[in-house]
C-alpha positions in Angstrom: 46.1 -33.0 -24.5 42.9 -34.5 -22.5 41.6 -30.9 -22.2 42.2 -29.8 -25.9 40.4 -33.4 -27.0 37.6 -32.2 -24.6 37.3 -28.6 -26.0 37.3 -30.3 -29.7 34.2 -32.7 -29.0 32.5 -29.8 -26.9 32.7 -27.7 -30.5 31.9 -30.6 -32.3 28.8 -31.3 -30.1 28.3 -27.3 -30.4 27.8 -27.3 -34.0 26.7 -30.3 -34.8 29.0 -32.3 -36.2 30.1 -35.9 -36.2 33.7 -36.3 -37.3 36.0 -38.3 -34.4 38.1 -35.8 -32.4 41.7 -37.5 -34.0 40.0 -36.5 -37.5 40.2 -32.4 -36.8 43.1 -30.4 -37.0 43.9 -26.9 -35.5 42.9 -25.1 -39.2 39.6 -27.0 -38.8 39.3 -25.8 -35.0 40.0 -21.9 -35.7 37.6 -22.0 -38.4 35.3 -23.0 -35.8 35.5 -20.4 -33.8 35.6 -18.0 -35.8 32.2 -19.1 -36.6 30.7 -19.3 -33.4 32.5 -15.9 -32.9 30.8 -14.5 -36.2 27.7 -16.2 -34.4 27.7 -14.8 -31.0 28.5 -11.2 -32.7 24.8 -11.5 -34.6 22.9 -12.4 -31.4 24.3 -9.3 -29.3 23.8 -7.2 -32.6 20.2 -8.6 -32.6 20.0 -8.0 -29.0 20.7 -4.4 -28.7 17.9 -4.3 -31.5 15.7 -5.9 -29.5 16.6 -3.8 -26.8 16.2 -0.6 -28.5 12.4 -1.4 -30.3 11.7 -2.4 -26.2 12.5 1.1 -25.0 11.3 2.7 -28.4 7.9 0.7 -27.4 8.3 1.5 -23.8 8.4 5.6 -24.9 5.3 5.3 -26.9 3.5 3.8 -24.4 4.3 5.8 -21.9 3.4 8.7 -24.2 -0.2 7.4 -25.1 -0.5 6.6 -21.8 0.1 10.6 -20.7 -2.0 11.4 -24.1 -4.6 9.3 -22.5 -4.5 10.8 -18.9 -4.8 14.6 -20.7 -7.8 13.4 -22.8 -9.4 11.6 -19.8 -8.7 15.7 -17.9 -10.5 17.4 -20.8 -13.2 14.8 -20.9 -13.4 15.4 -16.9 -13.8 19.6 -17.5 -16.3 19.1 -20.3 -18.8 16.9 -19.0 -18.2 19.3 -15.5 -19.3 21.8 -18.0 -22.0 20.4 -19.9 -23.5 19.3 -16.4 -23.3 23.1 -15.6 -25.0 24.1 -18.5 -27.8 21.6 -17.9 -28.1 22.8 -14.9 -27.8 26.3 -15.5 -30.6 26.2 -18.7 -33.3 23.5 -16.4 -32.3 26.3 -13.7 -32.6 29.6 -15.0 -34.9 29.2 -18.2 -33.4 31.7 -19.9 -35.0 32.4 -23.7 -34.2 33.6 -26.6 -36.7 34.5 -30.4 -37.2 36.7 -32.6 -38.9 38.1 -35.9 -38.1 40.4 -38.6 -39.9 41.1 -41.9 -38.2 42.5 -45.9 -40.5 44.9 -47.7 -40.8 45.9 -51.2 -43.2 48.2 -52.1 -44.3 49.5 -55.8 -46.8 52.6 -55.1 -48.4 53.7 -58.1 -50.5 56.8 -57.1 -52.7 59.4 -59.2 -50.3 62.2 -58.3 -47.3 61.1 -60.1 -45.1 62.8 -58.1 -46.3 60.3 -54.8 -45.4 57.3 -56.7 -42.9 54.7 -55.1 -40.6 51.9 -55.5 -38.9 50.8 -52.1 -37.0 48.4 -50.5 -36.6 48.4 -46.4 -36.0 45.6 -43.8 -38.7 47.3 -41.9 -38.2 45.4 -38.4 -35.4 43.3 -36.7 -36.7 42.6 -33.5 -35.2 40.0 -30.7 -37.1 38.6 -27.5 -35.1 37.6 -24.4 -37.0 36.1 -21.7 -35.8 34.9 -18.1 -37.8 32.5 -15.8 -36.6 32.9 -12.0 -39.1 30.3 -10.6 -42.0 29.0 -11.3 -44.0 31.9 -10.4 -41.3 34.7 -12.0 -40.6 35.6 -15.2 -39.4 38.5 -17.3 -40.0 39.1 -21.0 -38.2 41.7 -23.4 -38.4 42.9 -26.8 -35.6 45.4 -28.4 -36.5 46.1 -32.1 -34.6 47.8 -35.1 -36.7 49.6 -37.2 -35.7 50.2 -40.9 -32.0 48.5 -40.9 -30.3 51.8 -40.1 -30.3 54.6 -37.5 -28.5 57.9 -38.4 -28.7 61.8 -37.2 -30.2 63.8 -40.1 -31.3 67.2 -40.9 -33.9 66.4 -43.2 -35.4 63.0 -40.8 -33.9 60.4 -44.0 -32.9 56.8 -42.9 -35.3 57.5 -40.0 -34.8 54.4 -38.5 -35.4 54.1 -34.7 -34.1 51.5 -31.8 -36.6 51.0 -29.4 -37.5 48.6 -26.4 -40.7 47.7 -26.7 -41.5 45.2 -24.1 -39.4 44.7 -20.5 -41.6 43.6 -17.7 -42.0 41.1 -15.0 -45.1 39.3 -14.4 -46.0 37.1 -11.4 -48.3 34.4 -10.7 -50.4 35.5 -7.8 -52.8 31.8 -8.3 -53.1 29.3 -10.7 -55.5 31.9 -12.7 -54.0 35.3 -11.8 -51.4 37.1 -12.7 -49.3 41.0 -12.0 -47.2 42.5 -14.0 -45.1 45.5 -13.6 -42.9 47.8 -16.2 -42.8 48.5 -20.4 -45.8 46.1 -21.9 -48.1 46.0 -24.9 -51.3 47.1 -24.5 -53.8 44.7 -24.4 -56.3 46.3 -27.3 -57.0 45.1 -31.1 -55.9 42.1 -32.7 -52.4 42.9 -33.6 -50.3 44.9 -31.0 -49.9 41.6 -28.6 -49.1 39.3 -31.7 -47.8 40.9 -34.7 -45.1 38.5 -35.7 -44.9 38.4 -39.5 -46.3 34.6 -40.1 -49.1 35.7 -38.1 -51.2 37.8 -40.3 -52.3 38.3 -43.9 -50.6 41.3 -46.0 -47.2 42.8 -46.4 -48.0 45.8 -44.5 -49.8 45.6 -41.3 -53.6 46.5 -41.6 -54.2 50.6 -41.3 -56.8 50.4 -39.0 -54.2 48.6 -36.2 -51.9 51.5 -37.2 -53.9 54.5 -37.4 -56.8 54.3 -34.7 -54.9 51.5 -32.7 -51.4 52.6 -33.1 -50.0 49.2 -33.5 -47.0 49.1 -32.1 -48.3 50.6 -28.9 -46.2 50.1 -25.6 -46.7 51.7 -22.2 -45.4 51.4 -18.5 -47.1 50.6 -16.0 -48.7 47.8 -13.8 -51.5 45.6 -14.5 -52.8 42.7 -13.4 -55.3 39.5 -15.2 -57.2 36.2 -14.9 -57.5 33.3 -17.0 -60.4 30.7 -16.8 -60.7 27.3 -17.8 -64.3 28.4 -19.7 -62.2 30.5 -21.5 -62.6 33.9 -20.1 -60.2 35.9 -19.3 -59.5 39.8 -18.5 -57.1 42.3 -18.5 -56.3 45.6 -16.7 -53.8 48.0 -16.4 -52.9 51.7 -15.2 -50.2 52.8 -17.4 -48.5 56.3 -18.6 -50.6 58.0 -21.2 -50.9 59.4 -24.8 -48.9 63.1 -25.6 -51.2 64.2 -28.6 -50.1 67.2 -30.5 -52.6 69.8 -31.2 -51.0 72.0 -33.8 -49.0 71.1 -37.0 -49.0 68.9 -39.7 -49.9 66.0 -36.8 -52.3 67.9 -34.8 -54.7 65.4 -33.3 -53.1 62.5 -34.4 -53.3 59.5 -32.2 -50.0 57.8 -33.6 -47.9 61.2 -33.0 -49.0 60.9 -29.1 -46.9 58.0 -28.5 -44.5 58.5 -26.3 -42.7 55.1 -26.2 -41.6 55.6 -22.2 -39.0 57.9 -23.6 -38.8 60.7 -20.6 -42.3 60.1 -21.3 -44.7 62.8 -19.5 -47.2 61.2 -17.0 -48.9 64.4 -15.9 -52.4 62.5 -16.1 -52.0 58.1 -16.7 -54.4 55.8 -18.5 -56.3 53.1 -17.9 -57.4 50.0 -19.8 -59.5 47.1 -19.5 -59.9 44.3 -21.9 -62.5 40.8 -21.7 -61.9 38.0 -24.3 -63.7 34.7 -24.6 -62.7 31.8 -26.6 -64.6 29.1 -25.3 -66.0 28.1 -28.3 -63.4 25.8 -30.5 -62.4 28.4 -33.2 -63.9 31.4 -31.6 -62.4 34.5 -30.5 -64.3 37.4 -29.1 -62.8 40.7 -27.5 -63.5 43.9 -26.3 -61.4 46.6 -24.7 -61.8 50.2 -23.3 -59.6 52.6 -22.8 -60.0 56.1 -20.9 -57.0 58.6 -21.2 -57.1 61.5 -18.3 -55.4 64.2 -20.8 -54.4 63.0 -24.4 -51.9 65.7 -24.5 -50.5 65.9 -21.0 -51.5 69.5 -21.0 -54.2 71.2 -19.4 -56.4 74.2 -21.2 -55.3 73.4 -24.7 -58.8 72.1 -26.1 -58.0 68.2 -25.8 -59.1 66.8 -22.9 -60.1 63.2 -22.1 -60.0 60.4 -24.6 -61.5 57.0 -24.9 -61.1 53.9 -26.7 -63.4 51.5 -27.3 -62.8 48.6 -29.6 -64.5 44.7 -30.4 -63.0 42.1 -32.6 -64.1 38.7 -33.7 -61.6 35.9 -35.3 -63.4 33.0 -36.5 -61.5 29.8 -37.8 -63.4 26.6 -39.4 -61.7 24.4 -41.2 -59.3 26.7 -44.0 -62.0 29.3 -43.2 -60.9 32.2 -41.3 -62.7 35.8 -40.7 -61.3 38.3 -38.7 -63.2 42.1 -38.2 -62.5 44.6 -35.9 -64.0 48.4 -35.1 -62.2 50.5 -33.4 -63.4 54.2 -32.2 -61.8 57.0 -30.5 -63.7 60.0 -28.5 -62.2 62.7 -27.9 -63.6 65.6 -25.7 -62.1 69.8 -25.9 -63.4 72.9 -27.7 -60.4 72.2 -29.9 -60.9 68.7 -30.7 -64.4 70.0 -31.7 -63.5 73.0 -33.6 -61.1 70.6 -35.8 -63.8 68.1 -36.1 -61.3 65.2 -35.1 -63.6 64.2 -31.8 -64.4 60.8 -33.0 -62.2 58.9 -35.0 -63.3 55.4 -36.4 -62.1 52.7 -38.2 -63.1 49.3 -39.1 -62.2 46.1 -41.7 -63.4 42.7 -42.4 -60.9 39.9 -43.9 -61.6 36.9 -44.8 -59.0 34.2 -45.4 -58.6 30.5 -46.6 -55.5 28.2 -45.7 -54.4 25.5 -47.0 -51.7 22.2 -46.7 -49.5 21.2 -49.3 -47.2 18.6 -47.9 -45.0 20.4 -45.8 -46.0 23.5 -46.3 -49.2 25.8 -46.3 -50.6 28.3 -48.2 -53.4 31.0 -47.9 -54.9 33.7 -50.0 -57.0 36.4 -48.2 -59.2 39.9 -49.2 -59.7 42.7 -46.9 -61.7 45.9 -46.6 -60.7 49.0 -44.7 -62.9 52.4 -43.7 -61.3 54.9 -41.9 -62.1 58.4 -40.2 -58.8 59.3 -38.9 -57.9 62.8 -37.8 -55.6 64.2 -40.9 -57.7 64.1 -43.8 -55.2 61.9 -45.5 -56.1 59.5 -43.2 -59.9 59.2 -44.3 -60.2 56.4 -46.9 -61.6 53.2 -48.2 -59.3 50.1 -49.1 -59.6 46.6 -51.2 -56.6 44.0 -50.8 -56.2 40.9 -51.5 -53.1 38.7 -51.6 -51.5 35.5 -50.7 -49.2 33.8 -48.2 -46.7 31.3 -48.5 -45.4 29.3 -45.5 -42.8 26.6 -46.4 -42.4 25.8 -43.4 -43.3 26.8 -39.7 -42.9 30.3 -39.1 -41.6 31.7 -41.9 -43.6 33.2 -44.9 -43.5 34.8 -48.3 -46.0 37.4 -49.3 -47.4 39.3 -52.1 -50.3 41.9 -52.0 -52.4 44.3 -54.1 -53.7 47.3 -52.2 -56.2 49.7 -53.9 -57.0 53.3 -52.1 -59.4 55.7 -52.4 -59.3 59.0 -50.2 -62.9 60.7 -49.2 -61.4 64.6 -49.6 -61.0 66.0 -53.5 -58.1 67.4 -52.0 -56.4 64.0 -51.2 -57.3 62.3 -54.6 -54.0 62.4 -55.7 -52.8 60.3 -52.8 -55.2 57.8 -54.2 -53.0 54.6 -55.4 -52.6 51.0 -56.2 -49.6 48.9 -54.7 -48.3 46.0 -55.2 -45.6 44.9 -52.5 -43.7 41.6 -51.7 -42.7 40.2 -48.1 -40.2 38.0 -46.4 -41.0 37.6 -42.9 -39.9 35.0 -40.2 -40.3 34.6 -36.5 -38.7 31.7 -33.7 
C-alpha cells in the first residue's frame, strides 16, 4: 500500500495536480496513464521526425557539399585554362583581320549592247599573322575573289582563291629589316594598302590596276630601313612578270602576272622604292622597277621592262590630294612594231573629310589618263563620289564614273556608271 501511495503522488507530482493521494481512486489512476502513455507516444512520434529532417538535412548537405567540391574542380581546370590561354596569346602573338568589299555596278555605255547592271562581293580576304619573338614574325593574306569559284567552259563565275601575302620578316636592327617568301610589291599607292575604308571610289582607281597591276604579289627576298627623319627604303629581288605577246592580251601588263602559281623564273626582277614623310601630312614616293624578260622567253620581241613611278599624298586639315604617274618601258622589235613600248598612266584626286559625331564623311573627284597597251585601255576619266564611315573601318560608298576612249573604234565602250559599295576591314 506504501508503494501504490508513492506511485499515486509521483503521478500527481508528474502532472501537476494537487488532490491528496486518499482523494484518487484506481479509474482516476488508469486515466492517468493512459495520458502520459498518449504523451510519451507523441514525443517518440516527434522524435523519429526530428530524426528523419536530421538525416534528410545531413543528405543535402552532404550533397552541396560534393556539388561544391565538383564546382571548385571545374573552377580549378578553367582558370588552368584561361592562364594557358594568357599565356599562350602574350606568348605566341598570334593575329587575326580581315577585309572584304559588296559591289553594285550600273554601266550605261554608248554601245547598248556593253551596258551593265551587277552585283558581286568582289573580295573576302583574311589576314593571319604569327609573332615568334620579338625579332620574328610572319604575315599572310588568303583572298576570295567574286564569292564563288567554279570550273567553266565559257570562264563564268570566274572567281579565283588566291594567297596573296605569306612571308617572314626579321629585324636585323632597330631600323632594318629582311624578309623572305610571297609579298606585295612595294610600288604605287594602293597595292600595300588597299583595304576598302582606305580609299575613295567603289572601284579601285584604273591607273593602280592597269599600269600598276594592283593586286601585285611576288616571291622573293628583300630587305629595308626605316629612319627616325622619316626615310625609309625598300628593295627586293623577286620572280618576274610572264607577258603575253599575241592574242586578245598581247602586251598587257595585268595578263603577266603570274601570282607564284608554278610561276616561271627564267629571268627575276628587281625593285627599289624611297619614301619620305617627314613632313606632318606629307608623303612622297618613288619606285623603280627593272624586269630581265617580261615574258620569260627569249627571241620573242619583248625584252627588258621597267617601271618607274612617283606619288604624292598630301593631308591638311579635311584637305587631302593624292597624284600618282606611273610609266612602263618596254624594249623588243615587237613591243615596237605594236607601239605598246611605253605605257603611261596618271590621276590627281582631291578629297575633303569630315566629323559628324561618331562618324565621318568625305566626298572626293578624280581624273584619270591612260596609255595602256589594248586600245581599250587608252582613256580619260572624271569621278566623283562620297564616303560614309559610321564608324571605324567600315564604309559606305557611292560613285559616278564618266569615260571617254581616245580610238573611234572604242567609242562605244565609252560609258557613265554609277555604282554603290559596302566595304569593311579589322
Amino acid at each position: 500500500m506504501g508503494r501504490t501511495r508513492l506511485l499515486v503522488l509521483f503521478c500527481l507530482g508528474f502532472t501537476g495536480g494537487t488532490a491528496s493521494a486518499t482523494d484518487i481512486t484506481l479509474e482516476q489512476i488508469w486515466k492517468l496513464v493512459q495520458a502520459q502513455q498518449t504523451q510519451i507516444t507523441a514525443l517518440s512520434e516527434e522524435l523519429e521526425r526530428t530524426k528523419a529532417r536530421l538525416e534528410a538535412t545531413t543528405h543535402e548537405l552532404t550533397t552541396t557539399t560534393t556539388r561544391a567540391d565538383i564546382t571548385e574542380q571545374q573552377l580549378t581546370v578553367t582558370a588552368n585554362y584561361l592562364d594557358e590561354l594568357q599565356t599562350h596569346t602574350t606568348d605566341a602573338r598570334t593575329s587575326l583581320g580581315g577585309y572584304g568589299e559588296l559591289h553594285y555596278s550600273h554601266l550605261d555605255a554608248d554601245d547598248g549592247n556593253r551596258d551593265l547592271q551587277e552585283v558581286d562581293f568582289h573580295r573576302f580576304v583574311m589576314f593571319f599573322g604569327h609573332d615568334f619573338s620579338d625579332r620574328v614574325r610572319f604575315y599572310s593574306e588568303f583572298e576570295i575573289e567574286h564569292s564563288l569559284v567554279k570550273d567553266t567552259d565559257d570562264g563564268s563565275n570566274g572567281g579565283e582563291v588566291e594567297i596573296e601575302q605569306a612571308f617572314i620578316e626579321f629585324d636585323l636592327n632597330e631600323n632594318h629589316y629582311a624578309r623572305g617568301g610571297l609579298f606585295l610589291l612595294p610600288v604605287g599607292i594602293l597595292n600595300e594598302t588597299h583595304e576598302p575604308p582606305s580609299f575613295y571610289g567603289v572601284e579601285r582607281n584604273d591607273v593602280e590596276n592597269i599600269i600598276i597591276p594592283s593586286t601585285w604579289w611576288e616571291a622573293g627576298a628583300g630587305a629595308g630601313g626605316r629612319y627616325g627623319n622619316g626615310l625609309s627604303w625598300d628593295f627586293v629581288v623577286h620572280s618576274g612578270l610572264e607577258m603575253p605577246t599575241t592574242g586578245a592580251s598581247a602586251f598587257r601588263v595585268r595578263s603577266g602576272r603570274q601570282k607564284v602559281a608554278q610561276a616561271r623564273a627564267d629571268e627575276l626582277a628587281y625593285t627599289l622604292r624611297v619614301k619620305y614623310t617627314g613632313i606632318r601630312g606629307l608623303e612622297l614616293s618613288g619606285s623603280y622597277q627593272h624586269q630581265q624578260d617580261s615574258s620569260q622567253l627569249g627571241h620573242d620581241g619583248l625584252d627588258e621592262g621597267n617601271l618607274f613611278s612617283v606619288h604624292g599624298i598630301w593631308q591638311r586639315g579635311p584637305f587631302n590630294l593624292r597624284a600618282l604617274w606611273a610609266r612602263w618601258q618596254f624594249e623588243g622589235t615587237a613591243a615596237a612594231l605594236a607601239d605598246v613600248e611605253r605605257q603611261t598612266g596618271w590621276y590627281i584626286e582631291p578629297s575633303m573629310r569630315f566629323t559628324q559625331g561618331d562618324s565621318e564623311w568625305g566626298i572626293y573627284t578624280r581624273y584619270e589618263d591612260l596609255q595602256g597597251a589594248r586600245t581599250r585601255d587608252r582613256f580619260q576619266q572624271w569621278e566623283l563620289g562620297i564616303n560614309y564611315w559610321p564608324t571605324d573601318n567600315v564604309v559606305l560608298k557611292a560613285d559616278y564614273r564618266n569615260r571617254e576612249h581616245d580610238h573611234d573604234a572604242d567609242a562605244g565602250r565609252d560609258f557613265m556608271a554609277f555604282d554603290l559599295g559596302l566595304g569593311y576591314h579589322f
